[in-house]
CHARMM internal coordinates of N, CA and C (Angstrom, degrees):
IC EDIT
DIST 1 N 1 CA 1.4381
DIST 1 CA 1 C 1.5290
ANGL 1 N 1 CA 1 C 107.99
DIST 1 C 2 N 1.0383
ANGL 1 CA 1 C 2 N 110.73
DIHE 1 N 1 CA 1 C 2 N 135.59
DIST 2 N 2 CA 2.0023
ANGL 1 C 2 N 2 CA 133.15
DIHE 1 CA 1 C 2 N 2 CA -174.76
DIST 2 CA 2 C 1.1361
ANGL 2 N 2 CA 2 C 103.50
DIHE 1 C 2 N 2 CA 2 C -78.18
DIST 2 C 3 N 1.5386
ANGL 2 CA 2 C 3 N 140.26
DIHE 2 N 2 CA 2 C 3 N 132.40
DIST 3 N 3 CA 1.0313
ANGL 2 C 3 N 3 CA 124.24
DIHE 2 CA 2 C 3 N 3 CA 163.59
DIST 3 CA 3 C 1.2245
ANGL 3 N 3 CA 3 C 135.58
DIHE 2 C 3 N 3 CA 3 C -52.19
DIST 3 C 4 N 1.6698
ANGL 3 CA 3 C 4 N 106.23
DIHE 3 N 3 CA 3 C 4 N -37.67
DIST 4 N 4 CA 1.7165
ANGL 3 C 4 N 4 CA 103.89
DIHE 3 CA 3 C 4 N 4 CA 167.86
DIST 4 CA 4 C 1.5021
ANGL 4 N 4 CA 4 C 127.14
DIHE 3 C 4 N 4 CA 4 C -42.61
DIST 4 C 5 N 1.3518
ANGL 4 CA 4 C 5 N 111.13
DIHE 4 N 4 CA 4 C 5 N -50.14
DIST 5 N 5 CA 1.8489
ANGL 4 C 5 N 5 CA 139.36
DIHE 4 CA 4 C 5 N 5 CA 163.56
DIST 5 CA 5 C 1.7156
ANGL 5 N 5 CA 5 C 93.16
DIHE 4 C 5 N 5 CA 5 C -29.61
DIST 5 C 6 N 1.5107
ANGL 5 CA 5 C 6 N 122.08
DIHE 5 N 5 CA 5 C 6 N -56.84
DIST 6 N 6 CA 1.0956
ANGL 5 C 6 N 6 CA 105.53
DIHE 5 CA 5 C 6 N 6 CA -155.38
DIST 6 CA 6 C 2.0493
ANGL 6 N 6 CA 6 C 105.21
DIHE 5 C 6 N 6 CA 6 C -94.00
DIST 6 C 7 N 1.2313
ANGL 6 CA 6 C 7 N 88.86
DIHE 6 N 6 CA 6 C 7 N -8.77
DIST 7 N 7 CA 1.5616
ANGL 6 C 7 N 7 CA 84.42
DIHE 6 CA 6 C 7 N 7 CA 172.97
DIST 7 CA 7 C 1.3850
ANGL 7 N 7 CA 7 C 110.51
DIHE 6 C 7 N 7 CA 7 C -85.79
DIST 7 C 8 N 1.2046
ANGL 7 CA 7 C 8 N 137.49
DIHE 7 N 7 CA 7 C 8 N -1.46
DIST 8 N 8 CA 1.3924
ANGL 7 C 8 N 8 CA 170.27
DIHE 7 CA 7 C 8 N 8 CA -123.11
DIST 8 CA 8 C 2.1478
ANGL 8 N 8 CA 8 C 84.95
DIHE 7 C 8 N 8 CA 8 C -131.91
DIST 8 C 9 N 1.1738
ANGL 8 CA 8 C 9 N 120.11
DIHE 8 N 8 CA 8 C 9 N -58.66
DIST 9 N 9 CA 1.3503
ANGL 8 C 9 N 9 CA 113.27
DIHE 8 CA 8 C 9 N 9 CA -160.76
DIST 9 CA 9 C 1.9994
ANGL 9 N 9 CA 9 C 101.28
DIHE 8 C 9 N 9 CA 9 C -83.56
DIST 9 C 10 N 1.2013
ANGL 9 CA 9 C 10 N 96.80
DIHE 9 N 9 CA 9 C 10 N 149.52
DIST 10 N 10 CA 1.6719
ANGL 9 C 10 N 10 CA 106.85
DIHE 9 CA 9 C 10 N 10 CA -174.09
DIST 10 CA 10 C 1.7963
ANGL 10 N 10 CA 10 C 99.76
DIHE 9 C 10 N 10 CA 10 C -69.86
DIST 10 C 11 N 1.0763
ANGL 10 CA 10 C 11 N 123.49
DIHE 10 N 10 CA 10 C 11 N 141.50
DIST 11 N 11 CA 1.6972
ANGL 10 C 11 N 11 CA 130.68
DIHE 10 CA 10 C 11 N 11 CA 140.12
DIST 11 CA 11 C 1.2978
ANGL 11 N 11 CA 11 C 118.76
DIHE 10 C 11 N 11 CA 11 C 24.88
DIST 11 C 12 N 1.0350
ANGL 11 CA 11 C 12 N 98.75
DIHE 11 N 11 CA 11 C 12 N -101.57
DIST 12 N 12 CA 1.7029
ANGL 11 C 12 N 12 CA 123.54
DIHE 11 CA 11 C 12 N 12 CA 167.11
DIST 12 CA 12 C 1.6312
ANGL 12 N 12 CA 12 C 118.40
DIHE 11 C 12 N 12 CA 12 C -35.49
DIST 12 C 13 N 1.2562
ANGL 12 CA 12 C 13 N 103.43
DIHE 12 N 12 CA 12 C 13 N -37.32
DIST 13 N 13 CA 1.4697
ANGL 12 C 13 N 13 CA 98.58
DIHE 12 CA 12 C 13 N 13 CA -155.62
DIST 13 CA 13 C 2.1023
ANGL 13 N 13 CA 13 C 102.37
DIHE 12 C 13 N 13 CA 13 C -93.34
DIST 13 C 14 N 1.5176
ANGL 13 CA 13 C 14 N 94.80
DIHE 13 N 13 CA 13 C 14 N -11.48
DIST 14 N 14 CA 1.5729
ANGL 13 C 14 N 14 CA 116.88
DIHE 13 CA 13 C 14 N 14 CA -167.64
DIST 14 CA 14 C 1.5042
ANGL 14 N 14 CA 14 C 106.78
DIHE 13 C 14 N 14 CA 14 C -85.44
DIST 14 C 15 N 1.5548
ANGL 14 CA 14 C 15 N 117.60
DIHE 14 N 14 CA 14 C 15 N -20.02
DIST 15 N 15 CA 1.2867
ANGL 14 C 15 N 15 CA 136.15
DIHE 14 CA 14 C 15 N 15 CA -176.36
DIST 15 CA 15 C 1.4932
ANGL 15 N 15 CA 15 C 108.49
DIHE 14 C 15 N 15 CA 15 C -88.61
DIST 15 C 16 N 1.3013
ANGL 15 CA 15 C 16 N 102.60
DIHE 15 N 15 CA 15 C 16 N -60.42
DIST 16 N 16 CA 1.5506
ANGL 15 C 16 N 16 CA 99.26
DIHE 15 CA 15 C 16 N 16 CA 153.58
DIST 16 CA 16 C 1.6448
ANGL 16 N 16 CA 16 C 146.78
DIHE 15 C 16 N 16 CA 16 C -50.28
DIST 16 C 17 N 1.5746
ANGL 16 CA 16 C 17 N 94.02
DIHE 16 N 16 CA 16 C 17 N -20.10
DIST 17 N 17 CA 1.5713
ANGL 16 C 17 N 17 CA 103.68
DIHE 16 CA 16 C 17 N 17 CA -162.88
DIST 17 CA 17 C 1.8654
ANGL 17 N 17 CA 17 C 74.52
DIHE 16 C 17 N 17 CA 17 C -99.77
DIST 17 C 18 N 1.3406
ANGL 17 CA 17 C 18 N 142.24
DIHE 17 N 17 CA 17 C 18 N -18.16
DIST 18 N 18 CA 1.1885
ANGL 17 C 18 N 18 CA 141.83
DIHE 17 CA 17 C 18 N 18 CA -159.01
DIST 18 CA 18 C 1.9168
ANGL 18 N 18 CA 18 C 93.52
DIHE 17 C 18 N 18 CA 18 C -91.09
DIST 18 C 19 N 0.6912
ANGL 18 CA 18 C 19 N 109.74
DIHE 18 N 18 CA 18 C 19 N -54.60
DIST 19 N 19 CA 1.4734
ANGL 18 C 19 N 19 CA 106.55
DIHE 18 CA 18 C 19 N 19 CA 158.88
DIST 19 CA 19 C 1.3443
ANGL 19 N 19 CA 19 C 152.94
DIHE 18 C 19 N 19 CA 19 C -10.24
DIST 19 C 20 N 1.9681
ANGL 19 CA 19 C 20 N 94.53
DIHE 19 N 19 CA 19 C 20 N -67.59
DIST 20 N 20 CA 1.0006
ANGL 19 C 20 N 20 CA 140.19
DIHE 19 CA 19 C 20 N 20 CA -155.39
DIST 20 CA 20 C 1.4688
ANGL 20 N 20 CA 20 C 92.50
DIHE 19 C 20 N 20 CA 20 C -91.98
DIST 20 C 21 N 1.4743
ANGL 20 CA 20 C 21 N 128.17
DIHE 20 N 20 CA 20 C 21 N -40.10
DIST 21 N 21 CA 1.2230
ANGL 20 C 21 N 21 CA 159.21
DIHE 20 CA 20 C 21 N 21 CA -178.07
DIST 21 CA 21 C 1.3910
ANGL 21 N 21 CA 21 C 87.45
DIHE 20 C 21 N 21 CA 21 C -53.20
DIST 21 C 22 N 1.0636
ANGL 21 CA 21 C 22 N 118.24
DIHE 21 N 21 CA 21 C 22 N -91.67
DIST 22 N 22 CA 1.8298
ANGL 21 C 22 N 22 CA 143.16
DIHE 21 CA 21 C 22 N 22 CA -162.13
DIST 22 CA 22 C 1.4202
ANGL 22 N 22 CA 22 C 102.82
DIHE 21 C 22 N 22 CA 22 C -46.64
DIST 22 C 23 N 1.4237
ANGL 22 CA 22 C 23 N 115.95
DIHE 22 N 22 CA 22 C 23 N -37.13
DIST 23 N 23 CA 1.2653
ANGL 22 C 23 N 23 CA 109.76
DIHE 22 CA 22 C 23 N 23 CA 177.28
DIST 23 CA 23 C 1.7203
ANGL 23 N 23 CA 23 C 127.03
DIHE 22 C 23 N 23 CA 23 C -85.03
DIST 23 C 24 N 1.5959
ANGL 23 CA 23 C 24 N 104.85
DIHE 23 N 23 CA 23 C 24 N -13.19
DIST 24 N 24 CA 1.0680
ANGL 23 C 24 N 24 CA 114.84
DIHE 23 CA 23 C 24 N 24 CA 177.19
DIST 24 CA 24 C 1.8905
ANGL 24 N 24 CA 24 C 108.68
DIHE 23 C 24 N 24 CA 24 C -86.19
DIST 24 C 25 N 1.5096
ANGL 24 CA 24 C 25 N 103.92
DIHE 24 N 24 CA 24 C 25 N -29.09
DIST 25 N 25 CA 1.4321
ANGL 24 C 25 N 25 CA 108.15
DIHE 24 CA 24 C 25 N 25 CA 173.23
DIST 25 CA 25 C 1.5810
ANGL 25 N 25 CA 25 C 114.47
DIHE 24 C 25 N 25 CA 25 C -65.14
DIST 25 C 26 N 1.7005
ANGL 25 CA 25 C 26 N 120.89
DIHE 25 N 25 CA 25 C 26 N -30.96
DIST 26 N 26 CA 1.0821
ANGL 25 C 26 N 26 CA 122.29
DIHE 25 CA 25 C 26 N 26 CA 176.53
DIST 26 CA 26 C 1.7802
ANGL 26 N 26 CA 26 C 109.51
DIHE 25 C 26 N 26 CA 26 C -62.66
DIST 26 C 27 N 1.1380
ANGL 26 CA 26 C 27 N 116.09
DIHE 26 N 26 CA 26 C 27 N -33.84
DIST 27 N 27 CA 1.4147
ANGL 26 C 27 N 27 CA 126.58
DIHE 26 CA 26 C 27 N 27 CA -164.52
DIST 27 CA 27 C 1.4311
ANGL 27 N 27 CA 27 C 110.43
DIHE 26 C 27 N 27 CA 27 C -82.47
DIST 27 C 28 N 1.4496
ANGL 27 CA 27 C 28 N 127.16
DIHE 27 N 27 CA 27 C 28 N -20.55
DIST 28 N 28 CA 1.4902
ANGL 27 C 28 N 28 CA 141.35
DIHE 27 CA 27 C 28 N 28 CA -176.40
DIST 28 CA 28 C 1.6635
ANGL 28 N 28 CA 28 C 79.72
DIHE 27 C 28 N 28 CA 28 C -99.35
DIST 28 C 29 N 1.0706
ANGL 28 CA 28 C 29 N 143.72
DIHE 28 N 28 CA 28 C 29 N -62.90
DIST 29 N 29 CA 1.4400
ANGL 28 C 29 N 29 CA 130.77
DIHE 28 CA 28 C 29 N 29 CA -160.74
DIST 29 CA 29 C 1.5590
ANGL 29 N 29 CA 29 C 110.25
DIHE 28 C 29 N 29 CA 29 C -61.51
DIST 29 C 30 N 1.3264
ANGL 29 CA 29 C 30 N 114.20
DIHE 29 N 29 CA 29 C 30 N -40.58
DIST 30 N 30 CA 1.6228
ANGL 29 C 30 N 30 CA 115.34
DIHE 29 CA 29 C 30 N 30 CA 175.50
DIST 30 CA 30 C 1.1328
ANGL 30 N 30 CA 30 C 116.71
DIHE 29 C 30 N 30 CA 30 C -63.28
DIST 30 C 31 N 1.4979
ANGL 30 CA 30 C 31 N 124.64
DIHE 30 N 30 CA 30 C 31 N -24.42
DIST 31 N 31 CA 1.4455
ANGL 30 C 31 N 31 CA 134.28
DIHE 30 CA 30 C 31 N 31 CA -163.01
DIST 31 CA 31 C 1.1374
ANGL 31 N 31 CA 31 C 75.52
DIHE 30 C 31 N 31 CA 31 C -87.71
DIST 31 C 32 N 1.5520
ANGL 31 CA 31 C 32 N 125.53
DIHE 31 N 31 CA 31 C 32 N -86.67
DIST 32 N 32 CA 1.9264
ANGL 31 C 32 N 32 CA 121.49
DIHE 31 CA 31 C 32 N 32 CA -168.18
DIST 32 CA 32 C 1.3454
ANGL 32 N 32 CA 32 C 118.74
DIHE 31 C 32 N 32 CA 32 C -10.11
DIST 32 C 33 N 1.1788
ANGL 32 CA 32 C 33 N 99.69
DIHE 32 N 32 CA 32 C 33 N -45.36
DIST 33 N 33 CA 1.9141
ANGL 32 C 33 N 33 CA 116.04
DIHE 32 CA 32 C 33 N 33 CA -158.59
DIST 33 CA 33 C 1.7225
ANGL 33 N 33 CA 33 C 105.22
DIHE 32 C 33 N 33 CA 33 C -62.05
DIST 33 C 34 N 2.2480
ANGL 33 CA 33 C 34 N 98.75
DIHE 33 N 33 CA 33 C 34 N -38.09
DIST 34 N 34 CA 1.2079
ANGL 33 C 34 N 34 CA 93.04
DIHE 33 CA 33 C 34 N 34 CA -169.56
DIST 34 CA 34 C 1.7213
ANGL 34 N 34 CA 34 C 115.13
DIHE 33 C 34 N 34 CA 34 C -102.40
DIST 34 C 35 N 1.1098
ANGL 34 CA 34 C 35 N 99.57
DIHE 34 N 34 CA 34 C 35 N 3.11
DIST 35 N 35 CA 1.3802
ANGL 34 C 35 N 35 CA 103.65
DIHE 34 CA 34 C 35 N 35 CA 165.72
DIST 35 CA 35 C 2.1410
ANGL 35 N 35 CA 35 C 101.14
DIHE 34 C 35 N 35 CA 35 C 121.52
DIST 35 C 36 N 1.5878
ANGL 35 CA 35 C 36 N 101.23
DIHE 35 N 35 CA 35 C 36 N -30.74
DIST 36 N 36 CA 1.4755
ANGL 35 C 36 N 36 CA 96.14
DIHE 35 CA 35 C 36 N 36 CA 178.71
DIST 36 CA 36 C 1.5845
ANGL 36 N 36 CA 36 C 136.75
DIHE 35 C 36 N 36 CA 36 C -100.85
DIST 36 C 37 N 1.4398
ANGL 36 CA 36 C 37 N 89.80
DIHE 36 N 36 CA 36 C 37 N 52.83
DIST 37 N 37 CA 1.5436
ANGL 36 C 37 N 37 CA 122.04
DIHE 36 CA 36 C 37 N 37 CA 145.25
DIST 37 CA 37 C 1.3976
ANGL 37 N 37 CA 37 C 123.56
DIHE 36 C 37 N 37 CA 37 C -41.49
DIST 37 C 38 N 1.4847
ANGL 37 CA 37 C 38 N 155.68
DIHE 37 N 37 CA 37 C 38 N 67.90
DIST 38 N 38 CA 1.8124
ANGL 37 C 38 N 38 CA 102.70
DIHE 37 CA 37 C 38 N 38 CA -173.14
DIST 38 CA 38 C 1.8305
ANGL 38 N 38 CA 38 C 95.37
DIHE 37 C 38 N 38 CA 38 C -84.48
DIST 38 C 39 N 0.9542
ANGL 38 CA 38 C 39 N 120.44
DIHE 38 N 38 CA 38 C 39 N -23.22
DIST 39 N 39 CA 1.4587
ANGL 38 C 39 N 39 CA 116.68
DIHE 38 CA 38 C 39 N 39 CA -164.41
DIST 39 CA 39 C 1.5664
ANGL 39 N 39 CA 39 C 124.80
DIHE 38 C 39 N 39 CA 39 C -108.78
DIST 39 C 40 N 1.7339
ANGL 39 CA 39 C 40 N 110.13
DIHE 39 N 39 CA 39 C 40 N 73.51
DIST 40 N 40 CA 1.2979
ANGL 39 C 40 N 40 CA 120.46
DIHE 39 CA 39 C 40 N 40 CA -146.50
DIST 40 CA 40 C 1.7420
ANGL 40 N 40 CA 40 C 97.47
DIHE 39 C 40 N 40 CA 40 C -64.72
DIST 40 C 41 N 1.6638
ANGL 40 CA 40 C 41 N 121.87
DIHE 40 N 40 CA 40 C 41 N -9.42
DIST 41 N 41 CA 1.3303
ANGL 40 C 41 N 41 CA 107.87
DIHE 40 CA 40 C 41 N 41 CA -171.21
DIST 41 CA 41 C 2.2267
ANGL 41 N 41 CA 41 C 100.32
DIHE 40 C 41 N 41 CA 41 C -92.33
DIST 41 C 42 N 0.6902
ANGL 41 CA 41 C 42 N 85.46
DIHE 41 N 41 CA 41 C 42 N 11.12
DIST 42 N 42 CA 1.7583
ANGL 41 C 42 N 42 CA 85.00
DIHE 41 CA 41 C 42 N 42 CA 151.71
DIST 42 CA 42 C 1.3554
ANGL 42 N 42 CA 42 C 124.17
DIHE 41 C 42 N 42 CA 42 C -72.35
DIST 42 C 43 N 1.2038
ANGL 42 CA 42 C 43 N 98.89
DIHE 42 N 42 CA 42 C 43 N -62.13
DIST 43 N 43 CA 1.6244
ANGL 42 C 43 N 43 CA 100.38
DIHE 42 CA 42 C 43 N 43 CA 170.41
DIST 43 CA 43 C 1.5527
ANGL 43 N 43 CA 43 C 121.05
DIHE 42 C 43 N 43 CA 43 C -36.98
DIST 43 C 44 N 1.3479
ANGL 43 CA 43 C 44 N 113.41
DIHE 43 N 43 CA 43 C 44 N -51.11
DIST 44 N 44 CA 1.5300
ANGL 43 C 44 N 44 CA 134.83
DIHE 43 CA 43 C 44 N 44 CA 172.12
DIST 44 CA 44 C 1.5782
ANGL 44 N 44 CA 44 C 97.38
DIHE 43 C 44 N 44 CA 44 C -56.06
DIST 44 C 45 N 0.8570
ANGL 44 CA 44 C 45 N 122.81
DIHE 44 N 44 CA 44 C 45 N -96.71
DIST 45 N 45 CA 1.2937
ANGL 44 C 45 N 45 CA 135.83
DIHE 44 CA 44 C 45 N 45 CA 170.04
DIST 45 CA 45 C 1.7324
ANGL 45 N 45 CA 45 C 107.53
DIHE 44 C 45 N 45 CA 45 C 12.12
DIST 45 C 46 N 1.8374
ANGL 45 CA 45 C 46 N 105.53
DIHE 45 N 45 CA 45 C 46 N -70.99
DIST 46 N 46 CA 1.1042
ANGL 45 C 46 N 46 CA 110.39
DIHE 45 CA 45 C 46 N 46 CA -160.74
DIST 46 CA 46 C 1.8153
ANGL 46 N 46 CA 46 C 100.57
DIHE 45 C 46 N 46 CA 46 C -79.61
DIST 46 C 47 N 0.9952
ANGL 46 CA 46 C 47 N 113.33
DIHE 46 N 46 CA 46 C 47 N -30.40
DIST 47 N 47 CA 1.7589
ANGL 46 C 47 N 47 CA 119.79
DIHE 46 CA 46 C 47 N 47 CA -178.82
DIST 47 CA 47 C 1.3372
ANGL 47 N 47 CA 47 C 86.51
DIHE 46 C 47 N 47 CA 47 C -58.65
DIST 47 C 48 N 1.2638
ANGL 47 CA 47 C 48 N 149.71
DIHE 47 N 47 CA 47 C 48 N -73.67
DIST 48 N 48 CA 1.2369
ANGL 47 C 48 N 48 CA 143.14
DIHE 47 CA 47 C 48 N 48 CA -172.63
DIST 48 CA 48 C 1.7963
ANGL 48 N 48 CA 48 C 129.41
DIHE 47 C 48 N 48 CA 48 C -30.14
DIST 48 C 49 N 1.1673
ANGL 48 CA 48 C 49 N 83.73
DIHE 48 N 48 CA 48 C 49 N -67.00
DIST 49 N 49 CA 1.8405
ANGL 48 C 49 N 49 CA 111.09
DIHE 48 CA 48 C 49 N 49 CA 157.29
DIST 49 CA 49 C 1.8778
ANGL 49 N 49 CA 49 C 107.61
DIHE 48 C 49 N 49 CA 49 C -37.90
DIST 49 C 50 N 0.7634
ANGL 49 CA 49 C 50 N 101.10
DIHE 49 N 49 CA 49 C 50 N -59.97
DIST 50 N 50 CA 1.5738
ANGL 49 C 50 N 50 CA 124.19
DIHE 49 CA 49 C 50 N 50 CA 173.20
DIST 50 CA 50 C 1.6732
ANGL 50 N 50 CA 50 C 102.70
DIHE 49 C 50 N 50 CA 50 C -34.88
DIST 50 C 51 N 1.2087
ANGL 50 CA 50 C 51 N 90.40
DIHE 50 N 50 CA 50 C 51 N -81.42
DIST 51 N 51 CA 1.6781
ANGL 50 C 51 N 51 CA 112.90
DIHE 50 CA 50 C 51 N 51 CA -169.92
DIST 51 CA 51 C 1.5476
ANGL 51 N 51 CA 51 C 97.55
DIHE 50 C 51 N 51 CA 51 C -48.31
DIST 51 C 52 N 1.3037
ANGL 51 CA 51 C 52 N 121.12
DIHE 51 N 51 CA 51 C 52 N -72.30
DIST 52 N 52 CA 1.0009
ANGL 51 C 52 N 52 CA 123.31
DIHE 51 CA 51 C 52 N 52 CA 179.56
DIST 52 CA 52 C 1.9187
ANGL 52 N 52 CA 52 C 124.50
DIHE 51 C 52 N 52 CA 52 C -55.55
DIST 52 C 53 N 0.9488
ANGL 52 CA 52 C 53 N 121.91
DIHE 52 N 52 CA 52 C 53 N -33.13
DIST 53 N 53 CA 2.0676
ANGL 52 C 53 N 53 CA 119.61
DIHE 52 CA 52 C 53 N 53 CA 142.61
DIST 53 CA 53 C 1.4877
ANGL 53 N 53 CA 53 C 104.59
DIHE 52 C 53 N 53 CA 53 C -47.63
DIST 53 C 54 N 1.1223
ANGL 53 CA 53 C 54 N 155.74
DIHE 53 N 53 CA 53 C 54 N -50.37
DIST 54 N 54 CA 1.3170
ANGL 53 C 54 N 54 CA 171.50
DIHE 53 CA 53 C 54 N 54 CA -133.63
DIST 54 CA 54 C 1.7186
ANGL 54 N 54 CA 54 C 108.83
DIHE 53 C 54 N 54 CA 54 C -88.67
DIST 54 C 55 N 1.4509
ANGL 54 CA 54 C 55 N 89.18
DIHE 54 N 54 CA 54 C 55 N -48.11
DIST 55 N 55 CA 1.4381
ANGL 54 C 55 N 55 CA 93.98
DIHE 54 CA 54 C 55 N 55 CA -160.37
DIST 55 CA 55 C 1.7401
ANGL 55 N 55 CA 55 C 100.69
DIHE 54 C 55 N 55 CA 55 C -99.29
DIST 55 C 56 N 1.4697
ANGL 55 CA 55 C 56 N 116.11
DIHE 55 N 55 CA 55 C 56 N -23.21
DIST 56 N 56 CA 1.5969
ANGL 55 C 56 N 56 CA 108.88
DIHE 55 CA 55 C 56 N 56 CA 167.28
DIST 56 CA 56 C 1.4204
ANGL 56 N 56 CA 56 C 114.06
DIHE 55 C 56 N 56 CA 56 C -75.26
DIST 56 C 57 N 1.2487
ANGL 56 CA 56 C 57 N 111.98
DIHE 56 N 56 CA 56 C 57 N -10.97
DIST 57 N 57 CA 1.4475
ANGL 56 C 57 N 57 CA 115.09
DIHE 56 CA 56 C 57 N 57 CA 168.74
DIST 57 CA 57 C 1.3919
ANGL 57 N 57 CA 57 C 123.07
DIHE 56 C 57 N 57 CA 57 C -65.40
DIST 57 C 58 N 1.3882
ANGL 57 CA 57 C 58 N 96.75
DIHE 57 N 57 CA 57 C 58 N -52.01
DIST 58 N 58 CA 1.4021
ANGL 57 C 58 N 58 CA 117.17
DIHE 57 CA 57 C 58 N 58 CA 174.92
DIST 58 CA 58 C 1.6353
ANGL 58 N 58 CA 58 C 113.86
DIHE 57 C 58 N 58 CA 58 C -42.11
DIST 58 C 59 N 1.1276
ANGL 58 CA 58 C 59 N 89.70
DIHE 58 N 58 CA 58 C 59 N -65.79
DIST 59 N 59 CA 1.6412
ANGL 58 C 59 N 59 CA 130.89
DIHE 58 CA 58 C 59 N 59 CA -172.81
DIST 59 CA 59 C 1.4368
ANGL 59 N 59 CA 59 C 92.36
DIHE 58 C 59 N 59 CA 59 C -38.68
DIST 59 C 60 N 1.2469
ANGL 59 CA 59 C 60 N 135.30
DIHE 59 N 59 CA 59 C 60 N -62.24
DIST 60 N 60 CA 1.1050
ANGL 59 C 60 N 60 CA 160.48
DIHE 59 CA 59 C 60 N 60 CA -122.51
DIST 60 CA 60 C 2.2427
ANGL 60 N 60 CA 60 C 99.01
DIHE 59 C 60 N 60 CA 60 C -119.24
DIST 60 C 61 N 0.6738
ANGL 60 CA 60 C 61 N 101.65
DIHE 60 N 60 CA 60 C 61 N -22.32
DIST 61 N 61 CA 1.2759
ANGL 60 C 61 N 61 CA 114.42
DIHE 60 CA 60 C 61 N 61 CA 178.75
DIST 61 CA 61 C 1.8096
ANGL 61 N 61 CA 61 C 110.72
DIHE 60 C 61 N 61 CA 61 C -105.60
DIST 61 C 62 N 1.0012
ANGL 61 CA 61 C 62 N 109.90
DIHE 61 N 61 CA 61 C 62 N -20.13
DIST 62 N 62 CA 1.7394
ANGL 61 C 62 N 62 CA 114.43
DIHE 61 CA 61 C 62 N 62 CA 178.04
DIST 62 CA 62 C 1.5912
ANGL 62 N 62 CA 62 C 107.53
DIHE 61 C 62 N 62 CA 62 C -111.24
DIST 62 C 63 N 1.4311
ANGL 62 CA 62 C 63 N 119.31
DIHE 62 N 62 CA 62 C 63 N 0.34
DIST 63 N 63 CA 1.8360
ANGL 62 C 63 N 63 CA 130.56
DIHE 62 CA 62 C 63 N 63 CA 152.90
DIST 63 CA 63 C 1.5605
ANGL 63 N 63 CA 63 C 102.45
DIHE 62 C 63 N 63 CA 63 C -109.03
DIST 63 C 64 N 1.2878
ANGL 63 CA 63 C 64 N 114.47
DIHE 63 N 63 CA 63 C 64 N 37.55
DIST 64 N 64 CA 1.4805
ANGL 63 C 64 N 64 CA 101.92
DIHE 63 CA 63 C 64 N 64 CA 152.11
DIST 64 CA 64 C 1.5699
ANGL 64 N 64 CA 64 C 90.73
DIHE 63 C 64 N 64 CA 64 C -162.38
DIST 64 C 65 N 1.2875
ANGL 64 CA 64 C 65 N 118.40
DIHE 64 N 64 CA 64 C 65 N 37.34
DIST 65 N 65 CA 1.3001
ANGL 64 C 65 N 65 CA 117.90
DIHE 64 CA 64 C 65 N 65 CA 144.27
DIST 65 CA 65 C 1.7753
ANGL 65 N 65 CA 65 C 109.08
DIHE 64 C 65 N 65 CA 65 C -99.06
END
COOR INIT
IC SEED 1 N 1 CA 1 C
IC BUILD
């Protein structure tokens, strides 16, 4: 996901998708743990995704101060 894409999604829906994120990172980390991973750059992938929900939030919270 592009960052534009995610500045692209409303408020609400970025909090949720921020979530959804965290919980899917928990689920690639448990798999890691047990060995059935095959595609360790998911993990990467979704930490990225992450950061980037994080920071339009941010972003987005310090232009409406």
């Amino acid at each position: 996901m592009k960052i534009s894409e995610v500045r692209e999604i409303p408020t609400s829906e970025l909090q949720e998708k921020l979530y959804a994120l965290k919980e899917n990172l928990f689920e690639l980390r448990r798999k890691k743990a047990v060995g059935a991973l095959e595609h360790g750059e998911e993990v990467t992938r979704v930490r990225k995704d992450i950061a980037r929900v994080l920071l339009v939030l941010r972003e987005r919270e310090l232009a409406g101060k």
